[in-house]
C-alpha positions as CSV (number, residue, x, y, z in Angstrom):
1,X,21.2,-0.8,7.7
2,X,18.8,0.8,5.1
3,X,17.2,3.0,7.9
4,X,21.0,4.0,8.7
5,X,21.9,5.4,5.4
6,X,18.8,7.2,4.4
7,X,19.4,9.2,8.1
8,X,23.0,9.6,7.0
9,X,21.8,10.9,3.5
10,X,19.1,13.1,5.3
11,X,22.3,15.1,7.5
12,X,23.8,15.2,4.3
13,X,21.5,17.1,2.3
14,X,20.9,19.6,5.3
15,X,24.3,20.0,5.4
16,X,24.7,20.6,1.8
17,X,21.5,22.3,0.5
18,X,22.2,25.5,0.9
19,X,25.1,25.6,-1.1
20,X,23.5,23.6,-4.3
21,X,22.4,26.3,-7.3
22,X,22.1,24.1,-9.8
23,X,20.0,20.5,-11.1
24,X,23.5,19.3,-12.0
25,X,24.9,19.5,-8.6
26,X,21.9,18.4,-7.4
27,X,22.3,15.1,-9.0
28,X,26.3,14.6,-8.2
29,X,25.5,16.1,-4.9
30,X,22.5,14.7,-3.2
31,X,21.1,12.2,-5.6
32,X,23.9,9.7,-7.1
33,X,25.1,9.5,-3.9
34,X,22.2,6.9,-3.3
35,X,22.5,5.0,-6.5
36,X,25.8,3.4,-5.2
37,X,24.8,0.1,-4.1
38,X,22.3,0.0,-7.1
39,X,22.9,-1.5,-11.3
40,X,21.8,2.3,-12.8
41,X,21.8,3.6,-16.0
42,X,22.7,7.5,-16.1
43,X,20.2,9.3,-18.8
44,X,18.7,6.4,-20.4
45,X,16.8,7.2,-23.3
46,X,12.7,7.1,-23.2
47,X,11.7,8.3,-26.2
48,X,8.4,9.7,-26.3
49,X,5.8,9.2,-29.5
50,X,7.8,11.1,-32.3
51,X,10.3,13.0,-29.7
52,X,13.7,10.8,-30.2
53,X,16.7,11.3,-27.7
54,X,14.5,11.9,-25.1
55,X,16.2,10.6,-22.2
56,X,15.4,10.6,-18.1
57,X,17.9,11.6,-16.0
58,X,18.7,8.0,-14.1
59,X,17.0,4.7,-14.2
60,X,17.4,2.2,-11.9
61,X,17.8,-1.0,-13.8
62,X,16.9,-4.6,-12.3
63,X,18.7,-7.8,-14.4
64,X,19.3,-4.8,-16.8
65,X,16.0,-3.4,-17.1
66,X,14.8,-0.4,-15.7
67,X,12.9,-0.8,-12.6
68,X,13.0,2.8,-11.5
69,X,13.1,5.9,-13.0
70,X,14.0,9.2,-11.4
71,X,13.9,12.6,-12.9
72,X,16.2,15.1,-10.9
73,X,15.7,19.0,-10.6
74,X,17.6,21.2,-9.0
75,X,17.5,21.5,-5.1
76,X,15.5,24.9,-5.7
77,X,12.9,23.7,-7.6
78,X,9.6,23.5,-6.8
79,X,8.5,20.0,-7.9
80,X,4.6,20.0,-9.1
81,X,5.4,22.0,-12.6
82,X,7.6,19.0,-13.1
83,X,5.6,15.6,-12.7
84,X,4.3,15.3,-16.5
85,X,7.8,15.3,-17.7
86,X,8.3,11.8,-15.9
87,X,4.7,10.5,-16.4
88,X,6.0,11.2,-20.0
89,X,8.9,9.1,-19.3
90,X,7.7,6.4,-17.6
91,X,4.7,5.9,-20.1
92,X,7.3,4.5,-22.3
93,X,9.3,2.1,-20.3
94,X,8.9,-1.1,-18.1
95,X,10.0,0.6,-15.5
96,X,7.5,0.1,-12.3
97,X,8.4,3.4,-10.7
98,X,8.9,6.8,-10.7
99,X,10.7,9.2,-8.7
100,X,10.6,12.7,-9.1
101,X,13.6,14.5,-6.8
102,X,14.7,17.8,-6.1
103,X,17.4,15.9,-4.0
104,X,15.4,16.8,-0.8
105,X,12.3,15.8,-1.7
């Protein structure tokens, strides 16, 4: 069943990519999409040292804890100028894991 709907997501974001400008219709588009039969918290805050209100853009939360973090970008953004944003992030959380998404990659 799992293998079923990541190939299912996988036509979806080839059909969709191309028309996808910007991170937030990355996120609605290609990323929330997945988080359906997940408990997730949309921007959940990770404040950093003295930063306040910093906040990742999902966490996937596990007996209401997050397990998971992901930091989205838009579909047309190359991801390596982006990883110490969610090393950031996850530094400051129990979280386990940590995804870093473009929605395609």
């Amino acid at each position: 069943e799992f293998n079923d709907v990541i190939k299912q997501f996988s036509e979806r974001i080839l059909s969709l990519k191309d028309t996808i400008t910007t991170e937030e219709s990355t996120k609605m588009s290609l990323v929330v999409p997945l988080f359906q039969s997940n408990e997730f918290c949309p921007e959940y805050i990770a404040d950093v040292g003295i930063k306040k209100g910093e906040k990742v853009d999902y966490a996937i939360l596990e007996n209401g804890q997050p397990n998971i973090l992901v930091e989205c970008k838009s579909c047309s953004e190359q991801l390596d100028k982006h990883s110490s944003q969610l090393f950031r992030y996850f530094g400051t959380s129990p979280a386990k894991f940590g995804i870093l998404t473009n929605g395609i990659i």
